[in-house]
C-alpha positions, 0 to 999 in steps of 0.5 A, spaced: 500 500 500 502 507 498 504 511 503 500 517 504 508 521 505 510 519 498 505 521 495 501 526 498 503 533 494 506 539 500 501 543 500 498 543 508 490 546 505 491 538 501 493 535 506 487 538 511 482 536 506 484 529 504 485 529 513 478 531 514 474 527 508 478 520 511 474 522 517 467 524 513 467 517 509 469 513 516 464 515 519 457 512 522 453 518 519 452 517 511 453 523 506 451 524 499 456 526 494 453 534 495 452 534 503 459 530 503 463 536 499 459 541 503 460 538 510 468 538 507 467 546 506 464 548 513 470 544 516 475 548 512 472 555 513 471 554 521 479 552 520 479 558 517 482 554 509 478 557 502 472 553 500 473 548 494 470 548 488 467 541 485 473 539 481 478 540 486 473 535 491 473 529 485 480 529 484 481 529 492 476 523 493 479 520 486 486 521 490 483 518 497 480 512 493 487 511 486 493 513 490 492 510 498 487 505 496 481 508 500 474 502 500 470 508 498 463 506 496 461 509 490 454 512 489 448 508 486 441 509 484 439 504 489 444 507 494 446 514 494 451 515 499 459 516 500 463 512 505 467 507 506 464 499 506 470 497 510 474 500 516 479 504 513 484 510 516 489 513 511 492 514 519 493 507 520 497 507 513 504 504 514 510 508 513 515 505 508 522 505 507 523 511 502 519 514 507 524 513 513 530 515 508 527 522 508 525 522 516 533 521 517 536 526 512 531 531 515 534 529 521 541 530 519 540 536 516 536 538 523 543 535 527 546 540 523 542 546 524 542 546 532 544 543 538 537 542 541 536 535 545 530 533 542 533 532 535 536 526 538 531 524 540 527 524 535 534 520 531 532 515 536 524 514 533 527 515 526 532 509 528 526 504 532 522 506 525 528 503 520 527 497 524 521 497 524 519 497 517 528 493 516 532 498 512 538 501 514 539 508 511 546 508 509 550 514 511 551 519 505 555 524 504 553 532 505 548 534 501 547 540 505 552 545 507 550 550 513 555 557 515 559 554 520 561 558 526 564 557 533 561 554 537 556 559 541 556 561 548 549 559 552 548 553 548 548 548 554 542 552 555 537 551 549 534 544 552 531 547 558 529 554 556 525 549 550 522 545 555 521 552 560 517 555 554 514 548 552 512 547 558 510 554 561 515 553 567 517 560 570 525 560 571 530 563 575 536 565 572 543 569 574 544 574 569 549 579 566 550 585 562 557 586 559 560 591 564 555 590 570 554 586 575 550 580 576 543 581 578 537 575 579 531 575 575 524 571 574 524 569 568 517 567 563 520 564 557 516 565 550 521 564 544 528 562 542 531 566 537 538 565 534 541 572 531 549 571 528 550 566 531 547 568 538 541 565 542 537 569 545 531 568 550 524 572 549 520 574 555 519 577 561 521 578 568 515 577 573 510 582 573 513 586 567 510 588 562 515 589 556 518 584 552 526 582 553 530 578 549 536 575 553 542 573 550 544 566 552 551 567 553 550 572 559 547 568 562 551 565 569 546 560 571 539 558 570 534 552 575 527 552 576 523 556 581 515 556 582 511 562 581 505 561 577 507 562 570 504 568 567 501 567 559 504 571 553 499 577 552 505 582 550 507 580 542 505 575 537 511 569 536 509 569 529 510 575 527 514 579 533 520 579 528 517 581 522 519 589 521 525 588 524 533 586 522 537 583 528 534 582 535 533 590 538 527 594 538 528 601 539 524 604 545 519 609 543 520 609 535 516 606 530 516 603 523 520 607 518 520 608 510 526 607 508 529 609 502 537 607 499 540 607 493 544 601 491 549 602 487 551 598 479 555 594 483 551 592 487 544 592 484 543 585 482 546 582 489 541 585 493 535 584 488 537 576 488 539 577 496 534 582 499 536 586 506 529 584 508 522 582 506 519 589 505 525 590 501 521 593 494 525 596 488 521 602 486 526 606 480 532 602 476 537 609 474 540 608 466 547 606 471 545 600 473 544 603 480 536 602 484 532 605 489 529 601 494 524 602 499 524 598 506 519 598 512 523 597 519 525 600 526 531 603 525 537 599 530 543 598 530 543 592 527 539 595 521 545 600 521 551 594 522 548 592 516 547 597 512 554 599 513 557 592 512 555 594 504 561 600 504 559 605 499 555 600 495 549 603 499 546 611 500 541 613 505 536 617 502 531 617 507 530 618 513 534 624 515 535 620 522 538 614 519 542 618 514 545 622 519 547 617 523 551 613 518 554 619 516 556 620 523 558 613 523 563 613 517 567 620 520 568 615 527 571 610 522 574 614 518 578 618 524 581 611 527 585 611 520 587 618 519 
């Protein structure tokens, strides 16, 4: 029998219906083709998904019933009804042998994307599967390459922030600021973020209400402790770090237009590699060179990376931004003189 992972195409609205129609068809209660495809739709629009059309729903049915082998009794003149004449789950499908070969190179590129324990212990699954089903996956060699750093300090303390945050534990850590004195802070944690190598914890000290990003190397030592964990209502984890370069959000500021030129030389490399997602072309000069807007707070770590480019890039707007760039090229400037 096929597995639904071999075959099922990557788009998670698909998967959501096949999921949902699988239910529909195993159950007691008995559908027509047309209550079927409505029941379907309402479950998608409560799921918030788009409701299909009729086209989309044959093909899904033919895909449950041609490619996962799925028992569906067609509809008659004598029995108009749509279910399934035997008991049949795509859950209870088994998975194959191509499948586990792809759950371990999934691993292998995760081992090598972070240090969190838990991706051995998903290695552990992945090995109890290729017993299962008796296949060895043989190691291969690099398909996928990853920047290569030193090794980040404050690592050793990914696991328990994870499971902090997963399992909404309040923690107590020693905390150190460059050129400060350690301090003793109650820690809610609600995200992980890695910037440059750099790990830091989101979240706020008991009773705050602003939102801190902890940086994991400055971190002296971390246990447990049991105040009653206080729920995230101060941002959103999806979206928090979407109108921002780095980690730092400035106090008080707003988001800015931001309007550069690039220059021929470098025109192409920041069209293909965009400085952020907002990033738009809005005038392509005889030269070569581009104007490009951005939408972003202004940091320092927008500001690092603006000069990282040297005179491949101009500010245009806005004159804080500007001004504070040329500021720092004269500092830059005086330490050759």
């Amino acid at each position: 029998m096929q597995s639904i992972c071999t075959h099922m195409p990557l788009n998670k609205s698909f998967q959501i219906r096949v999921e949902i129609l699988d239910e529909l068809l195993g159950s007691p209660k008995r559908r027509k083709m047309q209550e079927l495809m409505e029941d379907l739709n309402d479950r998608l629009e409560f799921g918030g998904y788009s409701r299909i059309g009729r086209h989309t729903f044959y093909d899904d049915i033919a895909y449950l019933e041609n490619k996962l082998g799925a028992p569906i009794k067609r509809a008659t003149k004598a029995d108009p009804y749509v279910y399934y004449y035997e008991k049949f789950s795509i859950k209870n499908i088994p998975i194959d042998e191509e499948d586990v070969s792809l759950l371990r190179q999934a691993i292998e590129i995760l081992k090598k994307a972070t240090d969190l324990n838990i991706i051995n212990d998903l290695d552990n699954i992945v090995t109890k599967l290729e017993n299962k089903v008796h296949t060895n996956i043989p190691n291969s060699s690099t398909v996928i390459a990853f920047e290569e750093h030193t090794k980040a300090l404050g690592q050793e303390y990914l696991d328990d922030l994870f499971n902090a945050i997963v399992n909404k534990s309040p923690i107590k850590i020693s905390y150190q600021p460059f050129g400060k004195d350690i301090r003793e802070w109650i820690i809610h944690a609600y995200m992980l973020k890695e910037y440059r190598n750099r790990w830091y914890v989101i979240g706020r000290r008991s009773g705050g209400n602003i939102a801190l990003a902890i940086a994991l190397d400055r971190i002296k030592k971390l246990s447990n402790c049991k105040e009653v964990f206080e729920e995230n209502d101060l941002f959103n984890p999806n979206n928090y770090f979407n109108d921002i370069i780095g980690i730092t959000f400035p106090e008080g500021k707003k988001i800015e237009k931001i309007f550069l030129k690039i220059s021929p030389e470098s025109a192409d490399y920041i069209i293909t590699k965009p400085i952020h997602k907002s990033q738009e072309v809005i005038k392509k000069f005889n030269d070569g060179s581009i104007k490009v807007q951005l939408s972003l707070y202004i940091n320092f770590e927008l500001k690092a990376h603006l000069l990282s480019y040297g005179p491949q890039i101009k500010v245009i707007k806005p004159k804080c931004l500007k001004s504070d760039l040329h500021e720092l090229y004269i500092k830059g400037v005086a330490l050759y003189t």
